[in-house]
N, C-alpha and C positions, 0 to 999 in steps of 0.2 A: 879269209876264205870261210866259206858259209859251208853246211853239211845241210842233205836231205836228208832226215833224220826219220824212224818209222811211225813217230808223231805225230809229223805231218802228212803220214798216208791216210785216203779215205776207205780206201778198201774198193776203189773201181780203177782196176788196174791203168785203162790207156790212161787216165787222168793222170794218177801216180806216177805213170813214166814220162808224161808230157811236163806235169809237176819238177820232175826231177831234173829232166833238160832245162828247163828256168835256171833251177838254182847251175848247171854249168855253165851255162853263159854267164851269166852273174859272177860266175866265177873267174871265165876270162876275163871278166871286165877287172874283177880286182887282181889280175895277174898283168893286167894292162898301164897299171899303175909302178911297176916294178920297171917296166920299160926307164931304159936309160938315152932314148934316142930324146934327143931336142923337142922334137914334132912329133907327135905318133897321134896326132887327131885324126889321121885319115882311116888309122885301122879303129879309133873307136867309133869315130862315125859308119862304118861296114861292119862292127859290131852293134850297135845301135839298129841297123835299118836291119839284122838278123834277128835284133830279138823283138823291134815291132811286127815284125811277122810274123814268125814263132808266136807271140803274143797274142795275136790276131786268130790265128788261128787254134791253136789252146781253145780262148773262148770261145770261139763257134763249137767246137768240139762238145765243149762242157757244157754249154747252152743246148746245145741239141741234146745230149744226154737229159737235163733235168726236162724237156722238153718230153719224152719219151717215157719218163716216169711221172712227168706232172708236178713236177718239184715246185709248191708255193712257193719258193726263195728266188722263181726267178727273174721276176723283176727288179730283185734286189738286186740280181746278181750280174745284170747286165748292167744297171747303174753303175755298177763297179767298175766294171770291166772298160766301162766307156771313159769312165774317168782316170783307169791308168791308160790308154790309149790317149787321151786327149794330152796327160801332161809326159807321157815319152815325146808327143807330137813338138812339144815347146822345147825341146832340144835340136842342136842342128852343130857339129864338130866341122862341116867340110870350113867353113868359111871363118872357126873360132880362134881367138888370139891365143896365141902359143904359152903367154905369161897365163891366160885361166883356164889355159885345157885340165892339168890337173884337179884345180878348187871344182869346178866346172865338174867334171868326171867325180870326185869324191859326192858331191851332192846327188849326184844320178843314182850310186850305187846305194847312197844313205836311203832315199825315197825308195827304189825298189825292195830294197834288202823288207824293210820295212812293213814296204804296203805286202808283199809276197807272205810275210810270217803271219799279219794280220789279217790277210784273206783267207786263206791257206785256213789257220788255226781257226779262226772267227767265225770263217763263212761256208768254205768248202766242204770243214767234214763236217754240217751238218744237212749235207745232200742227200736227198733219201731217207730223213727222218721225220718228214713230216706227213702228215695225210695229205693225198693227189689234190691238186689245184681246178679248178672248175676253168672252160673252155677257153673264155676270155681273156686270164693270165698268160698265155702260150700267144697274144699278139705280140705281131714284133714291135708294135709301136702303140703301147698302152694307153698312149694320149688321145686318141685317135677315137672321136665320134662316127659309133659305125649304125647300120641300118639295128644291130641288136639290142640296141640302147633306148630306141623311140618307142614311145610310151602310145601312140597314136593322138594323143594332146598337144597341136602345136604350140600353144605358148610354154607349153611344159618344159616341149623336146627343144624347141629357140634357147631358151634357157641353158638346159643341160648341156648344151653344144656352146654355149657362152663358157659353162665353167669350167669345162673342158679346157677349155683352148688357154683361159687365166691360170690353170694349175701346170697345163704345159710350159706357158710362157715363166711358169714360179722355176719351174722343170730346167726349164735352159740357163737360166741366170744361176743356178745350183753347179750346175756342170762347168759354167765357165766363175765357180764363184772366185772373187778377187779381196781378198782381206781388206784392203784400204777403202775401198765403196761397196764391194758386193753385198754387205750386211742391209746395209741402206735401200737399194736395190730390191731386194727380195723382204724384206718388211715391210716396205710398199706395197710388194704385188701380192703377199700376202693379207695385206689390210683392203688390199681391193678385189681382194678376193672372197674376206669375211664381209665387206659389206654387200659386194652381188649378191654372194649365197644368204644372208639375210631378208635380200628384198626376191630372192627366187624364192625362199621356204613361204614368204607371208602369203604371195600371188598362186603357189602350189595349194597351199592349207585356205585359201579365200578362194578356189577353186572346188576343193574335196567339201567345203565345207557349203557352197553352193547344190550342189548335187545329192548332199546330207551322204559321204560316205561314213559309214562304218570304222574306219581304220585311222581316223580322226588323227585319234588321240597316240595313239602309237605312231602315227606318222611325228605328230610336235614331241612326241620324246626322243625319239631318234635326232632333230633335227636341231634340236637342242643340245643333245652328246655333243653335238658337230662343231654347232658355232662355239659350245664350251671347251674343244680343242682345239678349236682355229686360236680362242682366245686366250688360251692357258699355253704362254710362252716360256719354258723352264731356262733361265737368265743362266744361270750356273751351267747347265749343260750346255749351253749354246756358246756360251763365255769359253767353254773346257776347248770343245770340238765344233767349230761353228759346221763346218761341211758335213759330218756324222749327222751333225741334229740335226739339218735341214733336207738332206736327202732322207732322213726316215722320215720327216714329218710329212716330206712330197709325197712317199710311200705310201705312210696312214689315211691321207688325202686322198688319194686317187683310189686306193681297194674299197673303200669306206664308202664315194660316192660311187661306185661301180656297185659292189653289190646291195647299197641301200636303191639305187634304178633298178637293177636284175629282180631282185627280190620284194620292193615294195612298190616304187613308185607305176611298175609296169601291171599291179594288178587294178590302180585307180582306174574305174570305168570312165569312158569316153561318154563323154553327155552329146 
């Protein structure tokens, strides 16, 4: 049995008490294992489909809150959340063999018990400590090429809408990563994503440099940082926690080119 302990309060009450409802179900789950009946997958499975929903809706809850404060964390935070929803989804008790209900159940409570203390501790109580997020963050779908983004440069904004869409697709194979090939996978689309964005920066800067901007040269150092973090693979962390270091790196990606568009490329004049 697990304890909501006052450690893991944030100090934004319905949270706290939505919080603390997790860890009781979680707790019927491991009083579920005491069961001496033969079969009892039917009650963990209606235990199960109570707490994807409870789950579900927790994070809209939570997500609306940092919403309402501006909380930068929350694209982090939906990432999350989509990724325990996706791997409760890979469980299913109605139709499971009686000889691995238990093993089966003991793994479900290990993962949640887990990912709950590490989001919880990790993530949640640093809600509302950072400075408000700028408008763009508060999309429900960060991947998404919107009218805000166009520079009025078409080959610029063709582009932008290019990388977009290569870092969502980096995006989706994160989400569904698979230890035996996913690594494989996503260092692909990250390598075809370092070379797009190599031959967008030269066609950007062989454009600005047409026109004779100004902003030249702070444009090639920014774009530089870029490809020198597309390129600078930390093997150890990745080796540690492949899924950790791949969704922050999706992360660094995506706010990185959002506000190097918002902030520079959208002042290059229109020849």
């Amino acid at each position: 049995m697990i304890q909501f302990t006052d450690d893991c309060k944030i100090g934004v009450e319905r949270i706290d008490n939505e919080h603390a409802h997790l860890f009781s179900l979680l707790n019927d789950a491991y009083e579920l294992l005491q069961n001496t009946e033969e079969d009892y997958s039917a009650k963990v499975q209606a235990l199960l489909l109570e707490l994807q929903a409870y789950a579900a809706t927790h994070f809209k809850h939570e997500e609306d809150y940092m919403i309402e404060i501006r909380d930068p964390e929350l694209i982090s935070q939906r990432i999350q959340h989509k990724h325990f929803k996706d791997k409760l989804a890979e469980y299913d008790f109605s139709s499971i063999d009686v000889s691995t209900q238990r093993e089966t159940l003991l793994e479900l409570i290990d993962f949640i018990t887990k990912w709950l203390y590490k989001h919880i501790l990790g993530s949640d109580i640093q809600i509302g400590q950072f400075e408000p997020m700028e408008e763009w963050m508060t999309q429900e779908n960060v991947f998404a090429f919107t009218d805000e983004y166009r520079t009025g440069i078409e080959m610029v904004d063709l582009e932008h809408e290019q990388l977009f869409h290569i870092i969502d697709k980096a995006n989706t194979l994160v989400e569904s990563y698979n230890p035996e090939f996913g690594y494989d996978n996503v260092m692909e689309l990250l390598n075809e994503l370092k070379e797009y964005t190599e031959m967008h920066f030269h066609d950007e800067e062989e454009y600005m440099e047409s026109i004779h901007y100004d902003g030249l040269a702070a444009q090639q150092n920014a774009h530089n940082a870029f490809i020198e973090k597309l390129g600078s693979i930390n093997q150890l962390q990745l080796d540690e926690d492949p899924e950790k270091y791949l969704h922050d790196l999706i992360d660094f990606l995506t706010k990185w080119l959002i506000q190097h568009i918002l902030r520079m490329d959208k002042q290059i004049p229109v020849k």
